[in-house]
VOLUM-443579 format. One record per residue (C-alpha): residue in one letter; z, x, y. Coordinates in steps of 0.2 Angstrom, whole numbers, padded with zeros to 4 digits, always signed. Example, Ala and Ser with C-alpha at 12.3 -4.5 7.8 and 13.67 -1.06 7.14 Angstrom:
residues 2
A+0039+0062-0022/S+0036+0068-0005/
end
This chain:
residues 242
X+0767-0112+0321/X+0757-0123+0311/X+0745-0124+0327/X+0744-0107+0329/X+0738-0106+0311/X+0726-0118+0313/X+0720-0110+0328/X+0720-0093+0321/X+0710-0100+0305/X+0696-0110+0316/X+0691-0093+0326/X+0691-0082+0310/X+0681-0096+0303/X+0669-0095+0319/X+0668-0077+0318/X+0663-0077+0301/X+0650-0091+0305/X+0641-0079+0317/X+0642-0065+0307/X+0631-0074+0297/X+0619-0081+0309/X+0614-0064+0315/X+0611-0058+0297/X+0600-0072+0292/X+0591-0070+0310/X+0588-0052+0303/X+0582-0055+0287/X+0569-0070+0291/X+0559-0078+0303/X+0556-0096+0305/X+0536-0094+0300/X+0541-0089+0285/X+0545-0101+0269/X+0556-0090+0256/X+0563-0106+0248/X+0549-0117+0247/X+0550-0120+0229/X+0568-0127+0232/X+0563-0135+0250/X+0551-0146+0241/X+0561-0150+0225/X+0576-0155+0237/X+0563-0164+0250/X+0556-0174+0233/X+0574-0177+0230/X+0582-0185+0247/X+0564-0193+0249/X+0570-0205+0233/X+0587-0205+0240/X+0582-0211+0255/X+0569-0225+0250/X+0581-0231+0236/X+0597-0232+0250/X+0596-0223+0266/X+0580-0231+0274/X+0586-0250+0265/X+0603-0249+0274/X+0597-0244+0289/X+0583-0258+0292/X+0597-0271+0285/X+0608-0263+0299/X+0593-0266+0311/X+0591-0281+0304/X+0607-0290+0308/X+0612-0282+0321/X+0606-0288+0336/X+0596-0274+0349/X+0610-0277+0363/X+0623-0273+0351/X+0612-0260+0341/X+0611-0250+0359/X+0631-0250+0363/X+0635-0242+0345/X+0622-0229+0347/X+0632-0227+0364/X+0647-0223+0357/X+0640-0211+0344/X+0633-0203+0359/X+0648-0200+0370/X+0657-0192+0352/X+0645-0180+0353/X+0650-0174+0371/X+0665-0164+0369/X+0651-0153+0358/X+0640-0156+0370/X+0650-0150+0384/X+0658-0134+0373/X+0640-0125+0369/X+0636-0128+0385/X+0648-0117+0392/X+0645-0106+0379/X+0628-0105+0384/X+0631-0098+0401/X+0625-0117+0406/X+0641-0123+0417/X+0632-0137+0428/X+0627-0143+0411/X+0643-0143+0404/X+0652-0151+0418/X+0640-0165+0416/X+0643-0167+0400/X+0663-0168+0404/X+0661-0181+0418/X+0650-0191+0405/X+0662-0191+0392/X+0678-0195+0403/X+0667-0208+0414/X+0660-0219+0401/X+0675-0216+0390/X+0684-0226+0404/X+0671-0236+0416/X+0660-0238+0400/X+0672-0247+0389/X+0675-0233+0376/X+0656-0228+0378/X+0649-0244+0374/X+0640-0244+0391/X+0631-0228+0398/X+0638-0227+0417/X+0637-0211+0418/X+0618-0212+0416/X+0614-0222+0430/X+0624-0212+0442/X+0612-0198+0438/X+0621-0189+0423/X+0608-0186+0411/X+0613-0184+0392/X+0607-0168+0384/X+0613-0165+0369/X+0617-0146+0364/X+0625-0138+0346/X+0629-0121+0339/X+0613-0120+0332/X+0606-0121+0349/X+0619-0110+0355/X+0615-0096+0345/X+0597-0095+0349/X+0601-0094+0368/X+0610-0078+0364/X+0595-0071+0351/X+0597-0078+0333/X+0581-0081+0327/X+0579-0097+0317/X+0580-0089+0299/X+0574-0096+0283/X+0569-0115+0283/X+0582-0124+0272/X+0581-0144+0267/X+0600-0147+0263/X+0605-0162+0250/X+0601-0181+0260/X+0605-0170+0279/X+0585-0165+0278/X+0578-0152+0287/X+0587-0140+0294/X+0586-0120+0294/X+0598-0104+0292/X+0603-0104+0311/X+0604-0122+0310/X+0616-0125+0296/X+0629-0112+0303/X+0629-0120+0319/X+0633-0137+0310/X+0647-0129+0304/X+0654-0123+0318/X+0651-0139+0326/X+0662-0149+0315/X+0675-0136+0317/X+0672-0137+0338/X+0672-0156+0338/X+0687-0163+0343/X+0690-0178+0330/X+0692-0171+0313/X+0710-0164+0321/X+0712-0183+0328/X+0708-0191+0313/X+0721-0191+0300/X+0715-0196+0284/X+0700-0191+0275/X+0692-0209+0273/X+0694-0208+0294/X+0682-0196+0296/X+0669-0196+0282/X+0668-0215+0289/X+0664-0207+0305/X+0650-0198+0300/X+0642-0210+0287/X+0643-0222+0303/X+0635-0208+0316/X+0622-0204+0301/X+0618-0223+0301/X+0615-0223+0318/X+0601-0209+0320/X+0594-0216+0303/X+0591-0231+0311/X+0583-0222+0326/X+0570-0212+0313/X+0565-0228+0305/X+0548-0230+0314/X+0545-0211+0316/X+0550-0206+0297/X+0538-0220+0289/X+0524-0214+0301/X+0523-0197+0292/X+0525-0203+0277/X+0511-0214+0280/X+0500-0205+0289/X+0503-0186+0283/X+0495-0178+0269/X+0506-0167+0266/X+0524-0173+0271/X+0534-0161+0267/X+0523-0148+0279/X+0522-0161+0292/X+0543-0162+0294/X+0544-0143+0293/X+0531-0142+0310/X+0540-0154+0318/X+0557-0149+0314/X+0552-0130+0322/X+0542-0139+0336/X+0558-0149+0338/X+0571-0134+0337/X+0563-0121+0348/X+0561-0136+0361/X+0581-0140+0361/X+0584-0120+0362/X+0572-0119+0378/X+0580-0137+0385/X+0563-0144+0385/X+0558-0158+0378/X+0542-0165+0365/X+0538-0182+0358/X+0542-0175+0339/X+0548-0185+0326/X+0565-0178+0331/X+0566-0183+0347/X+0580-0197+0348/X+0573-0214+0349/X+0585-0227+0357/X+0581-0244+0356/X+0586-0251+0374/
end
């Protein structure tokens, strides 16, 4: 019974979710800016965040951890991501991708040691990662408003739904039984892709006159490429260190 509930309360809570993605992707376009005034004020914000903590644990975690080891973790952190993968995916339409991202998860799960080693790889299956945010695009959502949210960054209206719903389609928060588990999980998958921004995040904020512009471009650039499956050299583009 209690399952049922659960289950009962995850789809309502989905439906709800897109209910509100195709509103926002009525009401505003990614060109515009409604919420710029905030966007910078929250961007000056996790900017000081991030230099005073984020960007300082993440070059100590690069640091002392040696690349070898630094490539395995980022590994792992993948192949927990490919249950989402897999799910939007199908959700998608896209059902060879989705089978790849199944035979990845249950091949390096197993051959690769728990992911530490990316087999699946070198017998051709290629990771592409794919979220709700990207899902709803494929079936029309326009992007909606751009949103900065508090130390996650850039993001938008489409975006920010579709993280929801990812957390609610992923598979580990119903695994993990105690609270600490999982915001340990996601402080420890954060870590990861702030350690792979380092050198791309401190080249905009070097080189960029206007920063706060500069991540809004390439966060669009970025988005509308991982919606069409192609792929760009913007700041957003994962960055492992083999």
């Amino acid at each position: 019974m209690k399952n049922m509930t659960t289950t009962k309360t995850t789809f309502s809570t989905l439906a709800a979710i897109l209910a509100s993605a195709l509103l926002l992707s009525a009401c505003a376009t990614r060109d515009e800016d409604p919420l710029e005034g905030y966007n910078r004020g929250m961007h000056g914000v996790n900017t000081v965040l991030d230099k005073a903590i984020f960007r300082p644990v993440a070059k100590g975690y690069r640091f002392i951890t040696p690349d070898g080891v630094r490539s395995r973790i980022g590994n792992i952190s993948d192949n927990l991501r490919e249950p989402v993968n897999m799910v939007n995916s199908f959700l998608q339409g896209d059902f060879d991708q989705g089978m790849v991202s199944f035979w990845r998860f249950i091949i390096n799960s197993t051959v690769g040691v728990g992911g530490m080693n990316d087999v699946a790889a070198s017998a051709g299956l290629k990771e592409r990662r794919e979220d709700f945010g990207q899902t709803l695009g494929v079936w029309g959502a326009g992007p909606g408003p751009y949103i900065v949210l508090p130390i996650i960054g850039p993001s938008s209206g489409r975006d920010t739904i579709g993280m929801v719903a990812d957390w609610f389609t992923s598979p580990w928060p119903y695994m993990l039984d105690e609270d600490r588990e999982k915001i340990a999980l996601v402080l420890a998958q954060g870590l990861v892709e702030r350690e792979r921004l380092i050198d791309p995040m401190d080249d905009i904020y070097e080189t960029s006159l206007d920063p706060y512009a500069t991540f809004r471009s390439v966060y669009g650039q970025y988005r509308d490429a991982a919606v069409k499956n192609t792929r760009d050299s913007s700041a957003y583009s994962k960055a492992k260190t083999e």
